[in-house]
C-alpha positions as CSV (number, residue, x, y, z in Angstrom):
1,X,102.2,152.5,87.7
2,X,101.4,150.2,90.3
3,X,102.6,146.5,90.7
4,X,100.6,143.2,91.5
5,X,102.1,141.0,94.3
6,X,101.3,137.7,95.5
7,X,102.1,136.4,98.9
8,X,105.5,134.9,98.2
9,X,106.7,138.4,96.7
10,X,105.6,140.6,99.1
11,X,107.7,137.7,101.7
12,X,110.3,138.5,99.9
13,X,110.5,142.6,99.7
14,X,108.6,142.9,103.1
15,X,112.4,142.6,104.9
16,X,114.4,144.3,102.9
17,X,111.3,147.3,103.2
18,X,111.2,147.2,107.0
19,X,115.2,147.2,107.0
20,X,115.6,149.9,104.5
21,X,113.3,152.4,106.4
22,X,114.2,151.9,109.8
23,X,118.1,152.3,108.5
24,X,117.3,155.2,106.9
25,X,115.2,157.4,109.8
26,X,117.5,155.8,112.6
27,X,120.7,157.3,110.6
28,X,118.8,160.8,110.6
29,X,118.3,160.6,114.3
30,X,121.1,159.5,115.7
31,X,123.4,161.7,113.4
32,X,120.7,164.9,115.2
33,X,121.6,163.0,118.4
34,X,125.8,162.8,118.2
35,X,125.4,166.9,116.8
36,X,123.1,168.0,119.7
37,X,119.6,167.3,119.2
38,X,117.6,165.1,121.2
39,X,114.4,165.3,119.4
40,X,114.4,162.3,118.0
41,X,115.1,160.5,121.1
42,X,112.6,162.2,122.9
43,X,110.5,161.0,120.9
44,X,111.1,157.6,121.1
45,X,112.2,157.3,117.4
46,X,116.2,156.8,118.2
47,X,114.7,152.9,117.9
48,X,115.7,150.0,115.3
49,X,111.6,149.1,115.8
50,X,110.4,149.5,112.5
51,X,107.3,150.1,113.8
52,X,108.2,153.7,115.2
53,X,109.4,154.4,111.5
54,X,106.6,153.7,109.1
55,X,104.8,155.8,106.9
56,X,101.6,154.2,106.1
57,X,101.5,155.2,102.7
58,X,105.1,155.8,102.1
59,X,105.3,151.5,102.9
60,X,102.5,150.9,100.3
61,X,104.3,153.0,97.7
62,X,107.6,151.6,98.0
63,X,105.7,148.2,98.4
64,X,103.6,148.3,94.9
65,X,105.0,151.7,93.0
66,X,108.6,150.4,93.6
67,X,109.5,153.6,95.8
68,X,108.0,155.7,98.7
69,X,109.1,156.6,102.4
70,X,109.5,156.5,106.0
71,X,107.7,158.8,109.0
72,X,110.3,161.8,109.0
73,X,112.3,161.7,111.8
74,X,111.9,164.9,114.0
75,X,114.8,167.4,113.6
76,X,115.4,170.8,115.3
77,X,118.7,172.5,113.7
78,X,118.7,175.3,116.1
79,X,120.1,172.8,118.6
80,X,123.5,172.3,116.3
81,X,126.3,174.5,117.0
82,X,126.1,175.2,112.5
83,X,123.0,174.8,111.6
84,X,123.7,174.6,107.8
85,X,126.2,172.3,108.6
86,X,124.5,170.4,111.0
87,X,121.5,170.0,108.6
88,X,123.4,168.3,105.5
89,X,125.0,165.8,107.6
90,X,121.4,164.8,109.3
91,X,120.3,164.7,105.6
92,X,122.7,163.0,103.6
93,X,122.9,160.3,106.7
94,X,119.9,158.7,105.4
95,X,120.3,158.0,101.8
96,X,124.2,156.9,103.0
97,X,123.0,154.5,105.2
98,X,120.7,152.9,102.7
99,X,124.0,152.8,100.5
100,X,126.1,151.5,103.0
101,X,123.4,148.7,103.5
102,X,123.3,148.1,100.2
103,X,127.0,147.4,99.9
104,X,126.6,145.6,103.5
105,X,124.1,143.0,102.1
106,X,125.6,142.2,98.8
107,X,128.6,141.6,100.7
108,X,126.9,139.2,103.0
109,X,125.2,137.6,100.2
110,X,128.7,137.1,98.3
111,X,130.0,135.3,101.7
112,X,126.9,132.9,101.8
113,X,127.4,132.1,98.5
114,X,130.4,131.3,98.1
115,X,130.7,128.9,101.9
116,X,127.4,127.6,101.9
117,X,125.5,128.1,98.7
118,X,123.0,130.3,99.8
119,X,119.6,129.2,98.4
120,X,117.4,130.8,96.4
121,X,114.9,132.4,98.1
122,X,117.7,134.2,100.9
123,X,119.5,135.0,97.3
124,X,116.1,136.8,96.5
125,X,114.9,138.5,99.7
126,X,118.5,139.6,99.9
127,X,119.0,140.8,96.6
128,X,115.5,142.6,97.5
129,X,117.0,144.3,99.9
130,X,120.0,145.7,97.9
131,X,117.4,146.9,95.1
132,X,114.8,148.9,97.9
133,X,117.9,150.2,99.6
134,X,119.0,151.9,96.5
135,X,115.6,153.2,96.0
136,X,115.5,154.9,99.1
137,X,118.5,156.5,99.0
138,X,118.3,157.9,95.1
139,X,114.8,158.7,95.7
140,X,115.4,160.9,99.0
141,X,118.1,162.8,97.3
142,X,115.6,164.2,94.8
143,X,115.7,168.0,95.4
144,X,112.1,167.9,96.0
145,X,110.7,169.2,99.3
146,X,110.7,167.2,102.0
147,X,112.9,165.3,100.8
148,X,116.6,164.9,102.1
149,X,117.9,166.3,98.4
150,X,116.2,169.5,99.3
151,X,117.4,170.1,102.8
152,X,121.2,169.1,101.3
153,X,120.4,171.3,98.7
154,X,119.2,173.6,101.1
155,X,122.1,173.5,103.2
156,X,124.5,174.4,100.1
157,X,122.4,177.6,99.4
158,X,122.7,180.6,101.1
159,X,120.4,181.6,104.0
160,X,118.7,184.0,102.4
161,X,117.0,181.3,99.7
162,X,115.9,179.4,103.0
163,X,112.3,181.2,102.5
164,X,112.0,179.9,99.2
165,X,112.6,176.4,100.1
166,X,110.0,176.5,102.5
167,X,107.1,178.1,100.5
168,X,108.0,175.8,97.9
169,X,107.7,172.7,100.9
170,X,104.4,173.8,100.8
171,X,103.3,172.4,97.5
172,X,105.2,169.5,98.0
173,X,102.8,166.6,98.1
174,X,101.3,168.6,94.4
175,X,104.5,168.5,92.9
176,X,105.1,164.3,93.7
177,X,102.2,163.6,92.7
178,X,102.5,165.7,89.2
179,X,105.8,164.2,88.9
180,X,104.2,160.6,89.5
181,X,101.7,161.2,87.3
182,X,103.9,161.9,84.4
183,X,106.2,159.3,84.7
184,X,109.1,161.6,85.5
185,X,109.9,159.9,89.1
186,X,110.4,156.7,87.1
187,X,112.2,157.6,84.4
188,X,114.9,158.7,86.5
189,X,115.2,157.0,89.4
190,X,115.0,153.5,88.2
191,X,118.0,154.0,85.7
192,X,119.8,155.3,88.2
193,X,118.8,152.3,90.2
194,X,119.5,149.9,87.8
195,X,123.0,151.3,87.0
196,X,124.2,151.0,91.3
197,X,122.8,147.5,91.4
198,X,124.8,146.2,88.2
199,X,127.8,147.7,89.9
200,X,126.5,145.8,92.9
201,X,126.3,142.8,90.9
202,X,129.8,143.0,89.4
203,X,131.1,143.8,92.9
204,X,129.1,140.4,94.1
205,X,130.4,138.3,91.2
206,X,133.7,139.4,91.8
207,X,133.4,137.6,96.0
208,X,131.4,134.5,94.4
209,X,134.0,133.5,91.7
């Protein structure tokens, strides 16, 4: 379940971590922020100081299980003029931004290959960064409360279901770690994964050569 890391690996994934969180949580509030709600910057989180984002046991997850998350960014729908509306575009900004990144850093990583021959280890802490990118923004589109699947899915449903959402919110943490526990986490998000960063790969060999 979990993964052992010496010093040069967790070099390696430590950026691409602190990158992918602090993408993902800005994206949330500062989407909030251009739709009315301040929150977030009130709060001091509307920062790219991945210190303001971390989760402390969201960063070990995603640092030896291969997925976790970021301190949830403060949001108050009632300040945008459709809330339902409102709410899907905060929530799908932060799996987008993590695929946007992803795209973003293989395309840089194409560039440096193919002018300067990037070395290995920037071909591996980038490459890193692609892979823990993805993860984030599969893994937050799980329709599991709190995470940004269910507040989409939320979003698509009408108000009336909003109840049920929440009581179910409350069992959250129990239903990750039953899903954990039993392997089901795994089993689908790392094929999924593993399927973007091959067409990542193609799209990279196809800069390179």
């Amino acid at each position: 379940m979990f993964r052992t890391l010496d010093p040069t690996s967790i070099i390696m994934i430590l950026p691409g971590i602190l990158l992918g969180l602090t993408v993902h949580e800005f994206s949330h509030g500062y989407t909030a922020y251009l739709l009315g709600d301040d929150t977030a910057r009130n709060q001091g989180r509307l920062t790219l100081n991945p210190v303001a984002h971390i989760d402390p046991i969201g960063f070990l997850m995603l640092m030896f299980a291969g997925f976790g998350w970021a301190k949830p960014v403060p949001i108050n729908p009632y300040f945008f003029t459709d809330r339902r509306k409102g709410t899907f575009l905060v929530s799908i900004a932060g799996p987008a931004s993590n695929i946007i990144m992803a795209f973003l850093l293989t395309t840089l990583l194409g560039i440096l290959m193919r002018t300067t021959g990037a070395g290995f280890a920037v071909q591996q802490v980038i490459l890193s960064a692609v892979s823990i990118n993805l993860v984030l923004a599969v893994f937050n589109l799980f329709p599991i409360p709190p995470l940004d699947g269910s507040k989409i899915l939320m979003s698509l449903f009408p108000s009336r279901f909003e109840e049920t959402f929440y009581q179910i919110e409350q069992y959250s943490v129990i239903i990750l770690i039953l899903l954990l526990v039993f392997g089901v986490i795994r089993n689908v998000l790392f094929p999924i994964v593993s399927a973007l960063y091959n067409v990542l790969l193609l799209y990279l060999s196809m800069i390179v050569f």
